[in-house]
N, C-alpha and C positions, 0 to 999 in steps of 0.2 A: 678089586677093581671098583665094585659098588658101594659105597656107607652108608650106611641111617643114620642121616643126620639128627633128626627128632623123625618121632612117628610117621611123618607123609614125607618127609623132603629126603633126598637122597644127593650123594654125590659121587659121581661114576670121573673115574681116576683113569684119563686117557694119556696118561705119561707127560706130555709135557705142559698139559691144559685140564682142566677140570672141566666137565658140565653137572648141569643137573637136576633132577628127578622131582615136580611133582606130583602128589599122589591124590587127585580129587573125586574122592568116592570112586576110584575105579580109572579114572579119567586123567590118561599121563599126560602132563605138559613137561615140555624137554626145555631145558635155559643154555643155548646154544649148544655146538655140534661139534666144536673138535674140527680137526685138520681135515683134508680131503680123506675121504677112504676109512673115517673112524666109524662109520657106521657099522661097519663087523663089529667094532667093539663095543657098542653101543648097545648092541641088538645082544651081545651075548651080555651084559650085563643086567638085562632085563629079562633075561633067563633066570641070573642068580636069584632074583625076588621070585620068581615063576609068575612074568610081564610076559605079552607076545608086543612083535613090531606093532601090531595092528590095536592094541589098545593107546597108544601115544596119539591122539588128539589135534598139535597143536604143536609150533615152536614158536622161542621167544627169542631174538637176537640179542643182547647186551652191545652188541658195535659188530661193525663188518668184517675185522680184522679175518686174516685166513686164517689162521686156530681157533677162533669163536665160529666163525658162518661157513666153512670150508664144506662141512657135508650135508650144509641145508637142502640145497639143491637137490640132491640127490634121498634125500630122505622125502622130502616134496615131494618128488616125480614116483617114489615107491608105494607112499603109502596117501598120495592124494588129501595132504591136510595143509591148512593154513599155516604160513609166517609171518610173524609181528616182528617189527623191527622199530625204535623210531625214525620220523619222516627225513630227517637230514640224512642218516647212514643209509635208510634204505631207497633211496635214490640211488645213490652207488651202488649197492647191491644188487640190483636188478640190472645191473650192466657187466657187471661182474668184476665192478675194482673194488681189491680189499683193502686199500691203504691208499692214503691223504698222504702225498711227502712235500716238505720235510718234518723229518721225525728229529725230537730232539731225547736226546741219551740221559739220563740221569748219572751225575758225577760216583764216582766210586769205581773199587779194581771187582767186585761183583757183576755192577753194572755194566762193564767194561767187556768181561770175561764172556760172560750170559749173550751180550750182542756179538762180539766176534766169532764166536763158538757155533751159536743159534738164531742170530738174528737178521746178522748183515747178509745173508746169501735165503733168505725166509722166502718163501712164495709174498707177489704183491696180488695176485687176482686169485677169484675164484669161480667155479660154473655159475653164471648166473642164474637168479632166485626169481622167479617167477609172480606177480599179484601181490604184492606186500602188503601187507595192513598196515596201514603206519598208524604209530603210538603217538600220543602229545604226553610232555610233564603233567603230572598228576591225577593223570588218569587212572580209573581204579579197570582192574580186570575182576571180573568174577569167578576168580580159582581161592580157591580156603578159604571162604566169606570176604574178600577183598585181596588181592594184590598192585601194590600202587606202584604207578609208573614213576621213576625218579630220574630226569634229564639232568644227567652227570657229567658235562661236555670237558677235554679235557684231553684225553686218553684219546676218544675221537670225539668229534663235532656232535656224534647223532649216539654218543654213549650213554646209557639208562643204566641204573640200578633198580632191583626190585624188591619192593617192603612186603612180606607178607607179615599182614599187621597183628594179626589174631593169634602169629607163633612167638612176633619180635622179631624176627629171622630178615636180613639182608642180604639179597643175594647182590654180590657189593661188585662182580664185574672185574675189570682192570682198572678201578678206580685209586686201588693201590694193590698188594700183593703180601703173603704173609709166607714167606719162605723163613726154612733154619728156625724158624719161631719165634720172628720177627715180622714185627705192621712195617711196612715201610712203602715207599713209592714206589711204582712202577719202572720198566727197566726205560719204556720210551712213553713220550706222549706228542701228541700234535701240537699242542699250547701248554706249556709248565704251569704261566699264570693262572690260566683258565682253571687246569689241574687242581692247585693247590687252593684256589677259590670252590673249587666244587667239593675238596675235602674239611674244608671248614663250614660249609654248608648242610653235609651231612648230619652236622653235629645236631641240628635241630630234630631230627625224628632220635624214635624212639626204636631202639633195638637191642635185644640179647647178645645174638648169634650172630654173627656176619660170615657169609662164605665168598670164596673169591675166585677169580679165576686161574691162579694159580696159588698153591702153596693149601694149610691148612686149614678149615676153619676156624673163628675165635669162636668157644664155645660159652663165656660167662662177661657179662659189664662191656658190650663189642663198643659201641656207639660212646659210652666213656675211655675206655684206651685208645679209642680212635681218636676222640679229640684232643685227651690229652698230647699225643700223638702229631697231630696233623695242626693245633691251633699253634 
């Protein structure tokens, strides 16, 4: 359920969404939450490292969607810490809408199957999230000597990626998806253009690793496959 992705950063495998784990001298920050009700799972994989709830800090939203922000709220209200969101998404968030529609599909019998299956009948809201921080683009946070805010819009309006620059490590969002063991696009987005402008964007930092929010991480040359990839 949990992986060491490098030394501090983890990734905790809630079945149909990833989030996950940073490790700041002691000091968890969590990069969103999973579906409503993941927080059991959540809390037992912070067991597997021998983490309690009460050392996590802090969360970071990547976009509002209900499998990213679904049990922020309630993680909130448990353990009385801060959520960053950026400011476009978390205006909806604190009302409790998890989704901008209309969604547009990306072509393919994958993409197809993935939204019939799992998508079209998805929760659209979620408990509302309480005092947001809102994030601006390129904003540095003080977790692992720098993590920078990357406005990724696209997927949704108010989507961030996160650079923790001192690892190379991306934590890249639904900015696209790496399922089967394949980079590829995301199954929906709010704007495709926007999308595919923000994955050619990408291209200019610098990163190793890219993790995502669904599928596996790229673990060697991420920010190169990705462009090759996406340009």
């Amino acid at each position: 359920m949990i992986k060491n992705i490098i030394k501090n950063i983890y990734q905790i495998d809630l079945g149909v969404v990833n989030c996950y784990l940073i490790d700041d001298s002691g000091a968890l920050t969590l990069i969103d939450t999973g579906v409503d009700g993941a927080e059991k799972k959540i809390f037992k994989a912070l067991a597997e490292i021998g983490k309690k709830p009460t050392d996590l800090k802090q969360i970071i939203l990547t976009h509002l969607h209900p499998d990213h922000a679904g049990s922020a709220a309630v993680i909130q209200q448990m353990l009385n810490i801060p959520v960053y969101a950026h400011y476009t998404d978390a205006a909806l968030i604190e009302k409790g809408i998890g989704m901008r529609e209309p969604m547009t599909r990306t072509p393919g019998f994958i993409s197809w199957l993935v939204y019939s299956l799992l998508l079209k009948k998805a929760p659209k809201t979620i408990t509302p999230v309480s005092n947001i921080i809102k994030l601006n683009d390129e904003q540095v946070l003080p977790i692992l000597a720098g993590a920078k805010v990357i406005h990724s819009p696209g997927h949704s309006a108010g989507h961030i990626s996160l650079l923790i620059e001192k690892e190379e490590l991306l934590i890249a969002g639904d900015i696209c998806m790496n399922t089967n063991g394949l980079v590829d696009y995301s199954i929906l987005y709010e704007d495709v253009t926007l999308a595919k402008q923000t994955l050619k964007n990408i291209s200019k930092y610098n990163f190793k690793i890219a993790c995502f929010g669904h599928g596996k991480p790229v673990m060697s040359s991420a920010s190169k496959k990705m462009t090759e990839k996406f340009s």
